[in-house]
TISERO-680187 format. One record per residue (C-alpha): residue in one letter; x, y, z. Coordinates in steps of 0.05 Angstrom, whole numbers, padded with zeros to 5 digits, always signed. Example, Ala and Ser with C-alpha at 12.3 -4.5 7.8 and 13.67 -1.06 7.14 Angstrom:
// TISERO-680187
a+00246-00090+00156s+00273-00021+00143
// end
This chain:
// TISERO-680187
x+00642-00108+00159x+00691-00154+00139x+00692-00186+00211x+00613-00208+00196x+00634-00249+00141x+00675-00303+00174x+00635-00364+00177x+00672-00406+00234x+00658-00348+00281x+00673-00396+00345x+00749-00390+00326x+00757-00321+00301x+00760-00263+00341x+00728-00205+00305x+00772-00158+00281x+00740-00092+00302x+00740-00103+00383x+00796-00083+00407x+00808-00083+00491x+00781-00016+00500x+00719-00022+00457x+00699-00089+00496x+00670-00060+00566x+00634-00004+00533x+00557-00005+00529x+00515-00007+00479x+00435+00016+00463x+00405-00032+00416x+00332-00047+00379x+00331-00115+00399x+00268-00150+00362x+00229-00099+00371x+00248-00079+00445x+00306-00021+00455x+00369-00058+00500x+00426-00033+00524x+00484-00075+00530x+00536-00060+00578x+00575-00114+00541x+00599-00124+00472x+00594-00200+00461x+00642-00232+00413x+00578-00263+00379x+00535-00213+00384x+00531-00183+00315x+00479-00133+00304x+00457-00067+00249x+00421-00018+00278x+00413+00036+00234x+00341+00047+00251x+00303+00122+00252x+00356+00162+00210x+00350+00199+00137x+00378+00148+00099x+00349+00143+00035x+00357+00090-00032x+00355+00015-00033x+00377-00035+00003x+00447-00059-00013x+00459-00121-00042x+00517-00133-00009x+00480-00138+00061x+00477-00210+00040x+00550-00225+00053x+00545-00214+00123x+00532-00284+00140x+00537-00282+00212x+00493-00221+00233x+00439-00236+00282x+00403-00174+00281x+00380-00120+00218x+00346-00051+00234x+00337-00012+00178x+00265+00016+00200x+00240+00087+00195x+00282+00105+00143x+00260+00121+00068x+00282+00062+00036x+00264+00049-00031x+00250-00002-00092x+00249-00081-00076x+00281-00124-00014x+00339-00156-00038x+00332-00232-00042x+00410-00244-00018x+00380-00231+00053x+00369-00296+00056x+00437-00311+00058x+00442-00284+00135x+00437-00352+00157x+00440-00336+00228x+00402-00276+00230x+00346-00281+00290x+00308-00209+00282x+00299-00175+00219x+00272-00105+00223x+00254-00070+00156x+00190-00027+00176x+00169+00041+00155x+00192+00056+00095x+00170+00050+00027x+00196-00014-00001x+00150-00037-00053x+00152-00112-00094x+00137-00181-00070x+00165-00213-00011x+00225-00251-00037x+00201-00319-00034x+00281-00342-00007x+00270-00313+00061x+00229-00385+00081x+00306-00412+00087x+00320-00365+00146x+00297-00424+00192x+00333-00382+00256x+00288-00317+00250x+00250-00300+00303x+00223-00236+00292x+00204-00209+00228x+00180-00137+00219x+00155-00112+00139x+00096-00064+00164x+00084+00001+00137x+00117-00004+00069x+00083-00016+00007x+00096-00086-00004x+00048-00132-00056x+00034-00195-00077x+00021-00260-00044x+00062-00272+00017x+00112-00335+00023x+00092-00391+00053x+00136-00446+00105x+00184-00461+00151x+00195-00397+00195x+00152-00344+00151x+00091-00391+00176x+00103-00373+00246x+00089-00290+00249x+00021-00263+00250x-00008-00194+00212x+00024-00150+00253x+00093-00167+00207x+00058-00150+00156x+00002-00093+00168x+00001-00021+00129x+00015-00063+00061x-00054-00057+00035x-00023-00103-00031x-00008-00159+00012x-00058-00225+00016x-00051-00293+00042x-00039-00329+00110x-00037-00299+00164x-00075-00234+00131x-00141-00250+00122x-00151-00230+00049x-00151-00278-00001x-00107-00273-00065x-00151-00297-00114x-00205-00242-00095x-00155-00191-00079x-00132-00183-00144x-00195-00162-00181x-00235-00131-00128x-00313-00125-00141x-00317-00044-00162x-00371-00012-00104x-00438+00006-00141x-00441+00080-00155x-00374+00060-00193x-00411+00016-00238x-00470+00070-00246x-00418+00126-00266x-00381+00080-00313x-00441+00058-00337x-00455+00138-00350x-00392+00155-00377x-00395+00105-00440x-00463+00128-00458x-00445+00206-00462x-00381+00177-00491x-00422+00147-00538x-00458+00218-00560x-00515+00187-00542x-00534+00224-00479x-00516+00288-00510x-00578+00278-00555x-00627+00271-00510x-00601+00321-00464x-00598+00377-00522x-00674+00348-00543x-00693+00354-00472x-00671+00424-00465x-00696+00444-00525x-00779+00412-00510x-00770+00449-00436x-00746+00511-00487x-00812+00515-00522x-00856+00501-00467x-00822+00557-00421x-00829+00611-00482x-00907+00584-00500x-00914+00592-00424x-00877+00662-00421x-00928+00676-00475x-00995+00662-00449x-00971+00697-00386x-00957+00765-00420x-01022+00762-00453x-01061+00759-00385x-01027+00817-00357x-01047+00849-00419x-01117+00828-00416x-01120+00796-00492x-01117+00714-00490x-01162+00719-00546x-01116+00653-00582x-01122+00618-00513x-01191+00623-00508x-01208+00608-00582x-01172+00543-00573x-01211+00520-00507x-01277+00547-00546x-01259+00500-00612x-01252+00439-00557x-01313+00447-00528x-01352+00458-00588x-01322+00390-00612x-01343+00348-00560
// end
């Protein structure tokens, strides 16, 4: 790791090849496309760490490693924020971070990496506005898609509307609901409506047991008074 630190990289030669290590091959996630490399090139620094069980954060101290081209950390389950010392990799071309579950804003530092090429956030759970110029203005929603909290260019939902979103309208209706039982309000009417249907059913339950027995004398008293009346 130390080797990926040294910044004049055109006169070092990096500590970890040694003259066996040089002719051996290499398979690779190389922005977005798997590579293999039957050559090791002295300025071809690369982390590919992608589809493995890691789990926890992303170090900090990725950040140091100034001359790395390429980052693969995806389908992993990574957690918490990105780090904003990523934008120290000055050089870095390709920087692979997908599926995992990174949640936060998009640091707003990464618009300095003016050599990336290929930027890959998808499937996490990223929010918030994303950063706008220089090379972040270049990649389209497919860098981006499967965070349902993102908004802004290139996504087309806006920020100003996606943070209060208009509730759908059975919501409002069973709000609406709720704060009137809450209020005891709807309680009332429901116990007075039960207890109206209450009389009616047992002044019904009446006049139906005194059929069967033959003797509606009240019943017919009461239609007899009405008529008389009129």
């Amino acid at each position: 790791m130390n080797a990926m630190k040294i910044k004049d990289e055109d006169k070092h030669e990096p500590k970890y090849l040694s003259d066996g290590s040089y002719q051996e091959s290499v398979v690779l996630i190389v922005k977005g496309l798997q590579s293999k490399l039957k050559r090791i090139l002295t300025i071809f620094t690369t982390i590919d760490l992608s589809s493995n069980k890691f789990e926890g954060e992303i170090p900090e101290v990725l950040g140091k490693l100034t001359v790395l081209r390429l980052l693969n950390l995806s389908h992993k389950s990574l957690t918490s924020h990105i780090p904003s010392s990523l934008a120290n990799l000055s050089r870095i071309e390709s920087l692979d971070l997908s599926s995992n579950r990174l949640t936060g804003q998009i640091p707003i530092q990464l618009t300095s990496l003016t050599f990336l090429a290929v930027l890959n956030l998808s499937q996490n759970q990223l929010a918030g506005p994303i950063p706008q110029g220089k090379q972040l203005d270049t990649f389209e929603n497919n860098s981006y898609n499967g965070n349902l909290g993102l908004c802004g260019f290139p996504l087309s939902v806006n920020c100003s509307t996606n943070e209060l979103p208009s509730p759908p309208l059975p919501s409002i209706l069973q709000e609406h609901n709720d704060s009137i039982f809450a209020s005891g309000f709807g309680w009332k009417v429901v116990l007075m409506g039960y207890g109206c249907g209450l009389l009616f059913e047992s002044a019904m339950g009446c006049v139906v047991f005194n059929f069967k027995r033959g003797n509606p004398k009240w019943l017919l008293r009461f239609f007899k008074e009405n008529k008389t009346k009129r």
